[in-house]
C-alpha positions as CSV (number, residue, x, y, z in Angstrom):
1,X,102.3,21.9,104.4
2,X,104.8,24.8,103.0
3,X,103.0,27.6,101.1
4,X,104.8,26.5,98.1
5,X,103.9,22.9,97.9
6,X,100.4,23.9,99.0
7,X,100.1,26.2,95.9
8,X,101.4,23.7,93.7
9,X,99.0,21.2,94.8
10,X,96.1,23.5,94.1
11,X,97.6,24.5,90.8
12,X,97.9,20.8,89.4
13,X,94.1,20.0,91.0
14,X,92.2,22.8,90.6
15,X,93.0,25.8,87.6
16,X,90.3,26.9,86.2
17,X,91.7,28.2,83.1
18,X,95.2,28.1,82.1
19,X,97.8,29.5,84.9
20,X,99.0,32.4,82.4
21,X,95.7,34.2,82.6
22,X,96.2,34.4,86.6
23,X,97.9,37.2,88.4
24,X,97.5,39.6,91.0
25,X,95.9,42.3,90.0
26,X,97.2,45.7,91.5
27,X,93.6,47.0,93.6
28,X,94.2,50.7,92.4
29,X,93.8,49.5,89.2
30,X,96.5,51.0,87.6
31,X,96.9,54.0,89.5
32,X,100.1,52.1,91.2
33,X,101.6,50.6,88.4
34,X,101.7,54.4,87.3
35,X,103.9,55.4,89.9
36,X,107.1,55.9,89.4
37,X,109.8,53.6,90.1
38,X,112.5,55.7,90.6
39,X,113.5,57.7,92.8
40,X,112.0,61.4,93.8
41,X,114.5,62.6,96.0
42,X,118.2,61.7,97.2
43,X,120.1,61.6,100.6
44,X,122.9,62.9,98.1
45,X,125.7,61.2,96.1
46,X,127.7,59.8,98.7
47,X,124.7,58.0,101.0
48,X,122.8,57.0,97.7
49,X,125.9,55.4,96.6
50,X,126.0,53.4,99.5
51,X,122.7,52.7,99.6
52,X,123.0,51.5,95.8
53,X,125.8,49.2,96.8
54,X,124.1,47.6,99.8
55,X,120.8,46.6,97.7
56,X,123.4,45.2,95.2
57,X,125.1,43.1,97.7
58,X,121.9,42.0,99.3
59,X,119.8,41.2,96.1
60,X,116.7,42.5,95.2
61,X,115.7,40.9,91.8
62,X,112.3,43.1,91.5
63,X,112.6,46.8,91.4
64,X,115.7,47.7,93.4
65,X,115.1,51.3,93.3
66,X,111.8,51.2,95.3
67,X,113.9,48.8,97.5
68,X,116.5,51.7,97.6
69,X,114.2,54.5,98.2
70,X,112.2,52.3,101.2
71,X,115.8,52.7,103.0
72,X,116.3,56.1,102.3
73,X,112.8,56.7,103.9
74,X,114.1,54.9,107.1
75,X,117.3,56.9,107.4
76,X,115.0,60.2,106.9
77,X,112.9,59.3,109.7
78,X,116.2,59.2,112.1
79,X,116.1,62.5,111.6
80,X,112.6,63.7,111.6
81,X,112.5,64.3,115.7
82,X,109.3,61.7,115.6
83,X,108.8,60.0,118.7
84,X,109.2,56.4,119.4
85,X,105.1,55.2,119.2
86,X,105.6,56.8,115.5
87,X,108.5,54.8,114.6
88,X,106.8,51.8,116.7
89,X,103.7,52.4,114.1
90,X,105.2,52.7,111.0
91,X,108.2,49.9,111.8
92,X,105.1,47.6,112.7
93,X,103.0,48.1,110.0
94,X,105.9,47.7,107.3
95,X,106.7,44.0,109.2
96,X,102.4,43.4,108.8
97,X,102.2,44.5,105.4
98,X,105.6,42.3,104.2
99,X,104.5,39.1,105.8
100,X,101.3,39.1,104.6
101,X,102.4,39.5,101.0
102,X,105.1,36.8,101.4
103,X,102.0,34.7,102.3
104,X,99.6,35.5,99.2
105,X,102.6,36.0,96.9
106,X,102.4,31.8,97.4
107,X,98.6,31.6,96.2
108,X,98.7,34.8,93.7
109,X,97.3,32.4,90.7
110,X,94.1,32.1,92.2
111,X,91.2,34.6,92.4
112,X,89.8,34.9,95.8
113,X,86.7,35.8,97.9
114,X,86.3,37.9,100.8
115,X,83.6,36.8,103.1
116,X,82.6,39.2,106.1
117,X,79.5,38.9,108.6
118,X,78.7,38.7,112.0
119,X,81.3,36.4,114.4
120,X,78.1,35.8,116.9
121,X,76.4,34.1,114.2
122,X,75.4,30.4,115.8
123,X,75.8,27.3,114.2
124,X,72.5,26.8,114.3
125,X,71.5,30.2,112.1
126,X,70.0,30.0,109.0
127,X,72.7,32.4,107.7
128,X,75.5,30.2,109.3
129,X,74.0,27.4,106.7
130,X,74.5,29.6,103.8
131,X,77.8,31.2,104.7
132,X,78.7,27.2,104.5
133,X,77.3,26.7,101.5
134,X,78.6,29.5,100.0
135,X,82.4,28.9,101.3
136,X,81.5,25.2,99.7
137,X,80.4,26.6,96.2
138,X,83.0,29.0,96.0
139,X,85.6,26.3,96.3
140,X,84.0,23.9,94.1
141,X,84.4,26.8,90.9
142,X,88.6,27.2,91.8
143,X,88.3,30.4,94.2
144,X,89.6,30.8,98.0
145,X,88.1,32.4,100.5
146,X,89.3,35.1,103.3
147,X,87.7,35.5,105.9
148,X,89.1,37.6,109.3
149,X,89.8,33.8,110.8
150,X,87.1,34.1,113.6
151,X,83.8,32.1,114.8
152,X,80.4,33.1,113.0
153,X,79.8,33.9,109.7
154,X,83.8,33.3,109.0
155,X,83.9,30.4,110.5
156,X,81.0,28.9,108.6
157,X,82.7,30.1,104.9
158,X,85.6,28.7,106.3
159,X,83.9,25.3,107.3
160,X,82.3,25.1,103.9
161,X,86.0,26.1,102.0
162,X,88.0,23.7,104.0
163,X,91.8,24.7,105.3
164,X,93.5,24.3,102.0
165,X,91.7,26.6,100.5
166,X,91.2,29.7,103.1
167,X,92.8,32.7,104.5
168,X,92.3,34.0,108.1
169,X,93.0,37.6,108.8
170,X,93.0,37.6,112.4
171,X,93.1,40.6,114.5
172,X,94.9,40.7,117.9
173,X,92.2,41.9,120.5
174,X,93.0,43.2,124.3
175,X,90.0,40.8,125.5
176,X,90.7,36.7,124.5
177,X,90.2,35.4,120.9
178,X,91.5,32.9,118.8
179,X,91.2,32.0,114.8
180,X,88.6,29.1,114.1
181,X,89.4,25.5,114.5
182,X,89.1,25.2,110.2
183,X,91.9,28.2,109.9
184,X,93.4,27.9,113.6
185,X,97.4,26.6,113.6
186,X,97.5,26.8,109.6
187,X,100.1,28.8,107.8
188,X,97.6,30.6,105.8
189,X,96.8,32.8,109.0
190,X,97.7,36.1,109.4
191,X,97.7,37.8,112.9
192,X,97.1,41.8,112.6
193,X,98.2,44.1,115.6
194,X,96.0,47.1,113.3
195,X,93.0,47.2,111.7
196,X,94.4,49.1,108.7
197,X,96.7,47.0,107.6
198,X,94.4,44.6,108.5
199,X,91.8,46.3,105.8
200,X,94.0,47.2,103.7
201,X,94.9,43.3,103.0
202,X,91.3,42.3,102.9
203,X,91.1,45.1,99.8
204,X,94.4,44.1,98.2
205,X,94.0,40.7,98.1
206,X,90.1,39.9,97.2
207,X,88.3,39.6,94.0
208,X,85.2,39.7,95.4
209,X,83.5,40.4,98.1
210,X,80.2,38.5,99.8
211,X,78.6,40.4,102.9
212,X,76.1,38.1,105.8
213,X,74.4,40.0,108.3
214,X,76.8,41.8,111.0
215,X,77.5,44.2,113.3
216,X,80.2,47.3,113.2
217,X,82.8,45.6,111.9
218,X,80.7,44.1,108.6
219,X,79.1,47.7,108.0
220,X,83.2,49.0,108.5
221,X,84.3,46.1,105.8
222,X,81.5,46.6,103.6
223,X,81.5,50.7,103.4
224,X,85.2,50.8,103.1
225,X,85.2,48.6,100.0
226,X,82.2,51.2,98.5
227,X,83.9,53.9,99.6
228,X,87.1,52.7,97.2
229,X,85.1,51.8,94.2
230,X,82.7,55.0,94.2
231,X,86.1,56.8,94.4
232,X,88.2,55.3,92.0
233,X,90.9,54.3,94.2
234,X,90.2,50.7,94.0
235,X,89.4,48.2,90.7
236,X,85.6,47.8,90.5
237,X,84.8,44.1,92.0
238,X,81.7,41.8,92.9
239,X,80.4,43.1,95.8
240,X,77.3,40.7,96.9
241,X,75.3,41.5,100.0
242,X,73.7,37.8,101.2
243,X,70.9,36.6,103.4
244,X,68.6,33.8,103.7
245,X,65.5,33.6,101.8
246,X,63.2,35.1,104.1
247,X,66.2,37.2,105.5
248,X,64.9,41.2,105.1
249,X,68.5,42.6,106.7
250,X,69.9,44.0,103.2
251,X,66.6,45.2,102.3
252,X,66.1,47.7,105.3
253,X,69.8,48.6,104.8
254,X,69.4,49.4,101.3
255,X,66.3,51.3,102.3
256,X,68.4,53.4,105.0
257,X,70.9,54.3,102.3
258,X,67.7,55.0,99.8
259,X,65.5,57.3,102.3
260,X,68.8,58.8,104.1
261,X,71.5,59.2,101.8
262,X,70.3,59.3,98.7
263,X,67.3,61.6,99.2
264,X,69.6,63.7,101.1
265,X,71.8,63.8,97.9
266,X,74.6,62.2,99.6
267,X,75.4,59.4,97.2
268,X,74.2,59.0,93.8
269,X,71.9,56.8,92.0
270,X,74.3,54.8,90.0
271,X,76.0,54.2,93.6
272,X,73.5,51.4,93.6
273,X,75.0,49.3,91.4
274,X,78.3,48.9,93.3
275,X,76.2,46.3,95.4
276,X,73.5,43.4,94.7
277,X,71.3,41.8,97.0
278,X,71.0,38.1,97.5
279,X,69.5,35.4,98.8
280,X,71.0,32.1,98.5
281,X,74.8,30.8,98.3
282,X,74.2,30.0,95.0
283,X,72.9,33.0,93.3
284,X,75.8,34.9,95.3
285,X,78.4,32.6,93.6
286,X,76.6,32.8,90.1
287,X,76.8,37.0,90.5
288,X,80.6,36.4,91.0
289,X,81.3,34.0,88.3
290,X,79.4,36.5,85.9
291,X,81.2,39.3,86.7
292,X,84.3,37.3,85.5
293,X,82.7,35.7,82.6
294,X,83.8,38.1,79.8
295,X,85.4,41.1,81.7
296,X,88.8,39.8,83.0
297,X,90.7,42.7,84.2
298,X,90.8,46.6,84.0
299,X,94.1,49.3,84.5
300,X,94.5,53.1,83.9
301,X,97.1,54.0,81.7
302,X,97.2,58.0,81.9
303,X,93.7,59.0,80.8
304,X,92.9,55.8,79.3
305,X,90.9,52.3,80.5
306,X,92.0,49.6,79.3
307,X,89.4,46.8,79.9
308,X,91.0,43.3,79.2
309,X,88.7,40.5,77.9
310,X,88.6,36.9,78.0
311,X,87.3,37.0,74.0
312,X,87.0,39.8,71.3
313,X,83.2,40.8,71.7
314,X,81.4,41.5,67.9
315,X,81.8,45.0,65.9
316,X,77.5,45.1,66.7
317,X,78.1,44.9,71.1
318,X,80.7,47.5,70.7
319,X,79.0,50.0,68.5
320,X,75.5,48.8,71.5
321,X,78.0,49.9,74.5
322,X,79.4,53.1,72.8
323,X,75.8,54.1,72.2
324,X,74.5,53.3,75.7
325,X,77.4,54.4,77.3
326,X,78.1,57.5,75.9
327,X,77.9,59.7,79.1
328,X,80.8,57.7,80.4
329,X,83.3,58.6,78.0
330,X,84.7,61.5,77.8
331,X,86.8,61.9,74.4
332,X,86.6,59.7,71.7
333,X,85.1,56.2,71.7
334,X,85.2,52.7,73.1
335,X,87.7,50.7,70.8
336,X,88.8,47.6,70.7
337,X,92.7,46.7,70.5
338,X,95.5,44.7,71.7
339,X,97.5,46.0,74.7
340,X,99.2,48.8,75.3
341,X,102.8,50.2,75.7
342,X,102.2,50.6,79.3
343,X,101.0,47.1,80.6
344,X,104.4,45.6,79.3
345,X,104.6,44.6,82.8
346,X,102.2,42.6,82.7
347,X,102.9,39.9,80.0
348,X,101.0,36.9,81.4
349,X,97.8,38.9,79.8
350,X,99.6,40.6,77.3
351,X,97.3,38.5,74.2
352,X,94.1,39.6,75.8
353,X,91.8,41.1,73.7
354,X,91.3,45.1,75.2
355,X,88.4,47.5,74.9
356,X,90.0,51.5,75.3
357,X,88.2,54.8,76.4
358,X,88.9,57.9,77.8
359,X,86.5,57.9,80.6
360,X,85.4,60.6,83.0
361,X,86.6,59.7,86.1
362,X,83.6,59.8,88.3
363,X,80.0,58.1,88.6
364,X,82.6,54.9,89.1
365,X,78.7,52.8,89.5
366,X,78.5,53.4,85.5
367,X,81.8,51.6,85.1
368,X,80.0,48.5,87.1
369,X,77.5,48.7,84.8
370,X,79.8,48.5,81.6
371,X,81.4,45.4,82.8
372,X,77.9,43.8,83.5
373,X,76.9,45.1,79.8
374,X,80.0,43.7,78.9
375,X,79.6,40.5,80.0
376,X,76.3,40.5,78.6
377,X,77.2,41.8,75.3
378,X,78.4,38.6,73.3
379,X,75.2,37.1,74.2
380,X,72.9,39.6,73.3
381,X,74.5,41.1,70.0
């Protein structure tokens, strides 16, 4: 089925809210849309007339200077002396990174889940049951899943999500491989010659992310994503680590990190709350669906948050979070208001409700647990 017919299909059968709200949500949080759009540096007046006249000619209906300045970076590299496994890197990964945004750009109304674990999970696993389950649940409240399109854990989520609704990020391997049978031969999956682009995908693309018992890679997947969030350079999402309900595997993880980075004072105590520990498919999906329940969407503009809402909250749970969260900002208060002059970009959320500080930007695990006070707030005030 074409990626556009697809789309529509899911649109008409399954939009949880309407289509308006929806978008894709830049993963910096911001920090992209603050970049500049035009351009930094010149080839000079005659080549960036040229260059002007070609985008013209071809068409670029979305921001034709970045268009322009992607070109000029091509003719500078000409000239750089680089040899040809650089240009081979950079010319592939440009060609990974397009297609694979053509792809989602077909599906970008929909939030979606990333699901990572162990590919020599058996069928016969307890945690292949709830990776199923999960991929089934997920579905069933208007979310997709993405999975890296192999056997195992992905191919259980997958199993339990059904084709229409999946995304397979497959990686091209020197030894044999090939996608799934649920994601195998479908439009929706993306072959990867690098793992970075690879990554960076799984990042730009998810709302969430659920982590089953796994080897290398799933530690990779799963510290990357922390990595970004304790940071700052990527939005704050679900991150839900799941097991069965005997399973012990996140425990002793979470008591490496405790007794070996934490003591050592290599991560901080609100670092915790990046991740939570479960232990069924359902309480994995109810943590998501939470998450999302008042808190819709956060940006940077400059200095400032700008937390978008799917309701005002009361005067009484914003006075309760500048009082608890006082340590967090760093000038001023927490307000609420309308939009600002800098999401103008973004008018499918533009009557969203907004709560506005001037943060310090670090202890991002405080920030996690704003939005879960947050999303607790209207219930408790």
């Amino acid at each position: 089925m074409p990626l556009q017919k697809a789309a529509a299909k899911l649109s008409r059968a399954q939009a949880p809210f309407p289509l308006t709200l929806r978008r894709v949500e830049d993963f910096t949080a911001g920090i992209t849309h603050d970049q500049p759009t035009r351009r930094q540096s010149t080839l000079g007046p005659e080549w960036d007339k040229r260059i002007h006249q070609l985008v013209a000619e071809w068409g670029a209906e979305k921001s034709p200077e970045l268009i322009e300045e992607i070109i000029m970076t091509a003719l500078k590299m000409a000239r750089d002396r680089m040899g040809t496994a650089d240009l081979k890197l950079m010319n592939r990964s440009l060609k990974e990174m397009r297609y694979a945004a053509k792809v989602f750009a077909a599906y970008r109304e929909f939030r979606k889940v990333c699901v990572f674990g162990s590919a020599r999970t058996l069928p016969s696993a307890a945690e292949y049951r709830v990776a199923e389950e999960f991929g089934r649940e997920m579905v069933a409240q208007n979310y997709m899943v993405i999975t890296g399109g192999g056997d195992g854990i992905m191919g259980a989520a997958q199993r339990g999500a059904g084709r229409e609704h999946s995304f397979g990020l497959n990686i091209r391997l020197p030894f044999e491989q090939r996608a799934n049978e649920t994601i195998h031969g479908d439009a929706k999956l993306i072959n990867f010659n690098y793992f970075f682009t690879r990554k960076l995908n799984f990042v730009k693309e998810t709302h969430a992310l659920a982590l089953f018992p796994g080897g290398f890679g799933t530690m990779d997947e799963g510290f990357e994503v922390l990595t970004l969030m304790q940071t700052g350079k990527a939005r704050i999402i679900p991150v839900v680590l799941v097991d069965t309900p005997s399973g012990t595997y996140w425990e002793t993880w979470k008591e490496f990190l405790t007794e070996h980075l934490y003591k050592f004072g290599f991560i901080g105590a609100e670092d915790f709350h990046l991740f939570k520990i479960v232990h069924t498919a359902r309480e994995a999906m109810q943590e998501i669906l939470n998450f999302y329940r008042v808190y819709h969407s956060a940006r940077w503009a400059g200095e400032q948050l700008v937390i978008r809402l799917a309701h005002l909250l009361p005067a009484a749970a914003v006075a309760d979070l500048n009082q608890k969260f006082a340590d967090v900002v760093r000038t001023g208060h927490i307000v609420q208001g309308t939009a600002l002059r800098q999401e103008k970009n973004e008018p499918s959320i533009w009557n969203l409700p907004r709560l506005i500080l001037t943060p310090h930007r670090r202890s991002f695990g405080r920030f996690r647990q704003l939005i879960d006070a947050i999303n607790a707030s209207d219930l408790t005030a």
